[in-house]
C-alpha positions, 0 to 999 in steps of 0.5 A, a space after each residue: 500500500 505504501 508504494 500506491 501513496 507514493 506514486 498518488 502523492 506525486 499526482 498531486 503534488 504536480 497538479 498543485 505545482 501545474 496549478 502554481 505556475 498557472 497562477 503565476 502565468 495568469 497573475 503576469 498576464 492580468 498585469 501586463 494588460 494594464 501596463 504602458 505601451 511602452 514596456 516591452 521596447 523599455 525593457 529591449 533597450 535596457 537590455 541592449 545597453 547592459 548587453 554592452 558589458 556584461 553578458 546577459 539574456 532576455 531572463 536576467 531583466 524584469 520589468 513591473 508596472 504598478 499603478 494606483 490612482 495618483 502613484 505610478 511605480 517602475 520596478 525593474 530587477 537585473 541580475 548581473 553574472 557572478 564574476 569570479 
């Protein structure tokens, strides 16, 4: 019996991960639709400029926009490589 919970367990420890990222995908969606026209080029330009120094993909940059009725906020997060 104890094999049989073993492999039950793993179903659902998927299906709660499957249901995590689908959480995360839509929460990133629902964002991005009330975010400035703007953003995706921002972000390309960003990127372009720190490319010139240090190499970096398309997922060591991330931008967010929150906005409220009188605060606008621009968040964004570079992770550089670690230089040894």
């Amino acid at each position: 019996m104890a094999l049989l919970d073993y492999f039950r367990s793993t179903k659902s420890n998927t299906a709660s991960l499957a249901k995590e990222r689908l959480q995360i995908i839509v929460a990133h969606e629902r964002n991005s639709r009330h975010s400035p026209d703007y953003l995706p080029q921002l972000k390309q330009d960003i990127l372009d400029v720190i490319a010139k120094y240090v190499k970096i993909t398309d997922n060591n940059v991330s931008v967010e926009f929150d906005q409220t009725d009188d605060l606008a906020v621009l968040e964004l997060n570079v992770t550089l490589p670690d230089h040894k």
